[in-house]
N, C-alpha and C positions, 0 to 999 in steps of 0.2 A: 373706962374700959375701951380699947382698942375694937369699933366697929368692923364686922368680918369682911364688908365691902373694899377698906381699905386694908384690911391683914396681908402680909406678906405670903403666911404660911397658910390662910386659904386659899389663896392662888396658886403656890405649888400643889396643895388636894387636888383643887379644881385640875391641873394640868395635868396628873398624875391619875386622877378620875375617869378622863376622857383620854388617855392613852392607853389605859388597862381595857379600852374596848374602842379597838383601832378602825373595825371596819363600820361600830354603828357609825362613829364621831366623823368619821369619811363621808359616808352617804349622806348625812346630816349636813354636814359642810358644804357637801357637794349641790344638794339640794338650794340651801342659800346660797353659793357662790353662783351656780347656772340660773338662778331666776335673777337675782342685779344683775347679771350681765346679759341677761336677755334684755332684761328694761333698757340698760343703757344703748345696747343696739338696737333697739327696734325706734328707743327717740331719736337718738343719732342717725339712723339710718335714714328714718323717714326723712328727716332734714337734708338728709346727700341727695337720695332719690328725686325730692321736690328742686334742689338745687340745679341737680341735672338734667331735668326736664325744664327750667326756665335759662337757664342757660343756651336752649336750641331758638330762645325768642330773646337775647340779651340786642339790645338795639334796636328793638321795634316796638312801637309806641304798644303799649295794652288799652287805650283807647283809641282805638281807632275806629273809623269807618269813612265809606265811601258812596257814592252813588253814579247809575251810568245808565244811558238811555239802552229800553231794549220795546219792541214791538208794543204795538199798542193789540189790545186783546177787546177791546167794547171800541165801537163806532160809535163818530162823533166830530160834530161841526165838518161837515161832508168827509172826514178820515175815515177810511176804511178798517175795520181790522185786519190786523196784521201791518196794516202800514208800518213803515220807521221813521223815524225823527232824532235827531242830535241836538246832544247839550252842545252852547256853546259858551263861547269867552267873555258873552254877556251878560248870560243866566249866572256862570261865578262869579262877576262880579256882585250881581245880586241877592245870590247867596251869600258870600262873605258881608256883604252888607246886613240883612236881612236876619238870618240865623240867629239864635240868640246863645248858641253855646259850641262857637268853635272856636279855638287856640290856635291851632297852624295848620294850613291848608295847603294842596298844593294839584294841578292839572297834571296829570300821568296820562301821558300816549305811550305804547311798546310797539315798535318791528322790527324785524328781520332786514340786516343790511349784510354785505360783504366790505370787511373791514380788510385795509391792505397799505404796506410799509414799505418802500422799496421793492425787494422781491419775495415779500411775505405775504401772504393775504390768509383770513380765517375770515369764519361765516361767524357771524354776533350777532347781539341785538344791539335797540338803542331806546334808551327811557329819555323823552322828553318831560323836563320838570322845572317848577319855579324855585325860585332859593329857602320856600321851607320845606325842601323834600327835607332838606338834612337834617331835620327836628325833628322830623315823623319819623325816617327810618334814618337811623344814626348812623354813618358810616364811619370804618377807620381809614383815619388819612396816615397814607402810606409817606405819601408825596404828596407836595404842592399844596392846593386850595381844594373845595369844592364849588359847584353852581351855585352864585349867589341873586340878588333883586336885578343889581346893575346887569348880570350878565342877560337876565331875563329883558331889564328894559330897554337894553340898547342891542340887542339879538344878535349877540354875539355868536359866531361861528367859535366856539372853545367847546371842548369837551374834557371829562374826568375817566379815564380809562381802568377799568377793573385791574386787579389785582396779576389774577391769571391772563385778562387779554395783553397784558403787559408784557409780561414773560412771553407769550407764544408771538408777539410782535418786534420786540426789541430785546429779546434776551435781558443780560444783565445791564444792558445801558439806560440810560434815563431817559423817559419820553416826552420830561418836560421841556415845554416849548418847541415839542418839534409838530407837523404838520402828518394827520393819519387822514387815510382815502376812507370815506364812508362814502359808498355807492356814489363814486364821482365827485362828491363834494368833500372838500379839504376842511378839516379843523384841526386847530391848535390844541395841544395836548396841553393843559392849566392844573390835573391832577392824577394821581393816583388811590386807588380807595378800593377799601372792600368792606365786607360787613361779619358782624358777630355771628348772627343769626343764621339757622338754617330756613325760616322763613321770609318770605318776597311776596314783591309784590309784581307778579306776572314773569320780574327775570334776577336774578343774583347777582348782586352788585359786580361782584367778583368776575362776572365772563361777560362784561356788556359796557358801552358805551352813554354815560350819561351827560345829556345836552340840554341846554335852556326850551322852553316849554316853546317858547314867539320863533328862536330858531326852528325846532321842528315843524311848526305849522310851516314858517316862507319853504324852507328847502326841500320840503317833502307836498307842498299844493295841500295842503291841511286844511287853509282857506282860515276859519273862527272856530272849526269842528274842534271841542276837546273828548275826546275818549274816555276818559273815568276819570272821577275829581276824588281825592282824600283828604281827612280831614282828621284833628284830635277835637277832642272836648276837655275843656279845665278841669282840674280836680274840684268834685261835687257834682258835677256832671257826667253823662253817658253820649256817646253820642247818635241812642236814639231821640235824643231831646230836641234835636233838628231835623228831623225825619218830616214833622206834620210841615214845618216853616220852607221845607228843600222840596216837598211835594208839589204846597201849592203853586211857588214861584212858575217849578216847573211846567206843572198845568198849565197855568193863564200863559205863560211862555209862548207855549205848542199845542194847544188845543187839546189837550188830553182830558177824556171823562174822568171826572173826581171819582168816578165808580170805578175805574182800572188799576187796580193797585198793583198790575202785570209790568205795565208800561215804565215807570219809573223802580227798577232797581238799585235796592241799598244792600251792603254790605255794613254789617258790625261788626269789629272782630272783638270787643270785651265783652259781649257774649260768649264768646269762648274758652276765654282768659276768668269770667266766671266759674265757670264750667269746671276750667282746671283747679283754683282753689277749692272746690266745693270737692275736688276728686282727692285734694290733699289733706282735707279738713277730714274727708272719711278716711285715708290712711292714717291719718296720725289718732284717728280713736281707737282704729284697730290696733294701732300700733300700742296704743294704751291700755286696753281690755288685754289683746294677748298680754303684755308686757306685765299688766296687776294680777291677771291670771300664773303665770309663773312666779311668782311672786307670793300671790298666796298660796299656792302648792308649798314653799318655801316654808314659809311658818308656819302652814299647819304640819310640816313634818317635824318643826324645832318643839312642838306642842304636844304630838304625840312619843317622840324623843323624851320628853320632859317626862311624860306620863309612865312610860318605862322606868326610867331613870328610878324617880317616887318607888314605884312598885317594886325594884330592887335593894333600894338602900332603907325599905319600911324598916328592917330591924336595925340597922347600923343608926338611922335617925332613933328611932326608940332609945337605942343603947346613949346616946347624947343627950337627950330630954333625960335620961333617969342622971345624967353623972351633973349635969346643971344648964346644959343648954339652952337657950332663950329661944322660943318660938320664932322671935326675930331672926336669929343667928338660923333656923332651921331654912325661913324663907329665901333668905338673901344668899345663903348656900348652894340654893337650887337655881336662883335668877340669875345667880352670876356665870353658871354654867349657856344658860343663853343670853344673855349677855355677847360672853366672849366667845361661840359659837359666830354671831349675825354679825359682830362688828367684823371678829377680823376675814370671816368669809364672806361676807357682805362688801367690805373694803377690796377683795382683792378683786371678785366680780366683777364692781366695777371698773377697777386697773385694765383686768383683761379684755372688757367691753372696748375702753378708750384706746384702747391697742390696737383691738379689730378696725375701731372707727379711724383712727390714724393709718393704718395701714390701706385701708380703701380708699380715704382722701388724698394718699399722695400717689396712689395706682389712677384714678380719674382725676390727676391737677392738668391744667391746661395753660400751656405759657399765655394766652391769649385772656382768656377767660375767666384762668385764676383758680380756686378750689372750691370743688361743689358743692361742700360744707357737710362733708362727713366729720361731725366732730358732736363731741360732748361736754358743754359749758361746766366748770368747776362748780358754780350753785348749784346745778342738775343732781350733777353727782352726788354730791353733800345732802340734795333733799331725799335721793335714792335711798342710801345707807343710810338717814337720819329716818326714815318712812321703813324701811325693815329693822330698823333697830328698836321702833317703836314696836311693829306690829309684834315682834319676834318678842322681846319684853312680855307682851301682853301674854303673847302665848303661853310665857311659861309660868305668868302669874297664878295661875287656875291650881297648875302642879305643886306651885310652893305655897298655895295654901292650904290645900292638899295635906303634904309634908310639915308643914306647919301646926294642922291638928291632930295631926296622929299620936297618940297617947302611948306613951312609955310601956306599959303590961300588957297594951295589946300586941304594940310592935314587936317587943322581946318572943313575944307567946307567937308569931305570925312565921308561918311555915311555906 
């Protein structure tokens, strides 16, 4: 005997069932169609969201930190407090020596020059840096090269020119290898470059003049003074792991009380980058919780659907059990009705989720940076609809068993 699951002619009932009552089978529908496609956007979503906020840090290390001298606050070895004192080009070497968990480091000075071309001139800055700025803050090369070791060791007068100081200097022409006035002193243009990020370190690549770290000290009387040192740490590392090792140096350096923990300023920025996963990791629970909460709204209405259902067709089921019905055939009558309820509303849900999320991702693509990752993986989906199809299932199990022992003389006799 031909199982009702696979009968042709129960699935016309069924469809025929659920048409003779257009507006429950809607709301029902509707109910699971609007909870998968909330799930599916609020996973998707969270994922653009998260996308588009690392996107404003795409090219800057997530581990980073730095350290830079500021006032001494406790008196000590005749310093007064308040005194100042400077790191210099020997303490990093020390430190790069010393540390026991940096990867690429580099000396960062910033100022204020007037940059000027023939008969253009514009007000910039200038980052003096050694050749691994460009691994800590990743820049795009437009043109040319960046600052590299050689340029640092042999103190090259070149510079790498921002993106926009480029344009506002030479228009559309090329400024490699030509010669820009920074406050009197000439250097040779060796690049073009800008960066991903909306974060910097003191100036954005894009509107500023980057020069070897040894040139800035000679042309600017810098003397050994470096102004703030940065650094990464390898992966399994943080880079407060250097902090106690970048301390002491410094003390015994410059007389600084081990008690001042004023005096020697550090900067971490994966602390922040912390911070941020931990703000994603709670959106995406919320995103979760809402997302199973609409979801079970969903099924518990395909369940109480169900229960209706039972309660209308008690004597129609009766009138079946008396003419030879199988118990079975009562149940699988009623399961199949949600069933094909959650799939095919559950499938489209998610359709219309992955619509919304395609549509957002190519509203925020970015020629530069690429797409923020509004999207919804085909597995996702699949455990979406395979996760209400279960739940949606169960629900209506209770009802078809229900329907299942409802006994032919009562159901007939049931008013």
């Amino acid at each position: 005997m031909k199982t009702s699951l696979f009968d042709i002619e129960n699935w016309r009932e069924i469809g025929a069932t659920l048409a003779r009552n257009k507006t429950r089978t809607f709301l029902t529908a509707f109910g699971i169609f609007w909870g998968t496609a909330m799930l599916a956007m609020l996973f998707g979503g969270s994922r653009g969201f998260e996308g588009m906020m690392r996107r404003n840090f795409a090219g800057f290390s997530t581990n980073l930190g730095g350290v830079y001298a500021n006032r001494r606050t406790v008196p000590y070895k005749g310093f007064n407090k308040g005194s100042g004192w400077d790191m210099t080009t020997s303490d990093v070497a020390l430190i790069r020596q010393l540390a026991p968990a940096i990867e690429y480091s580099s000396e960062l000075d910033n100022r204020i020059a007037t940059a000027s071309y023939g008969s253009k001139s514009k007000a910039s800055s200038i980052a003096g840096v050694d050749g691994d700025y460009g691994k800590i803050m990743i820049p795009v090369i437009q043109e040319g090269r960046f600052i590299n070791d050689t340029d640092v060791a042999q103190t090259r007068k070149v510079a790498v020119i921002g993106k926009n100081m480029a344009t506002s200097l030479f228009g559309s022409d090329s400024p490699i290898g030509k010669h820009v006035n920074l406050d009197g002193i000439y250097f040779m243009v060796v690049g073009v470059a800008s960066q991903l990020s909306d974060a910097n370190l003191g100036t954005r690549i894009d509107d500023s003049f980057v020069i070897p770290s040894s040139t800035m000290k000679k042309a600017y009387n810098r003397g050994n003074t470096v102004g703030f040192f940065v650094y990464t740490a390898p992966a399994g590392h943080s880079p407060a792991d250097n902090e106690a090792a970048i301390r002491r140096i410094l003390a015994s350096q410059h007389s600084i009380s081990p008690d001042d923990e004023n005096a020697i300023s550090f900067v971490d920025i994966s602390e922040m980058f912390e911070m941020i996963d931990n703000l994603f990791l709670g959106i995406s629970l919320l995103a979760l919780f809402v997302g199973f909460g609409s979801l079970l709204a969903g099924v518990i209405g395909v369940g109480n659907i169900m229960w209706i259902v039972v309660k209308e067709r008690t004597q129609e089921f009766g009138i079946r059990r008396a003419i030879g019905a199988k118990p079975l055939d009562i149940t699988v009558q009623v399961l199949s009705e949600s069933i094909l309820l959650t799939l095919v509303a559950g499938t489209l849900g998610v359709c219309f989720g992955a619509l919304v999320l395609g549509i957002a991702d190519y509203m925020t693509f970015d020629p530069v940076l690429g797409h923020a990752g509004f999207e919804l993986s085909f597995s996702t989906a699949v455990i979406i609809v395979a996760t209400f199809f279960l739940l949606g299932s169960a629900a209506g199990t209770i009802p078809a068993f229900k329907a299942m022992k409802i006994k032919p003389i009562e159901a007939i006799n049931d008013k």
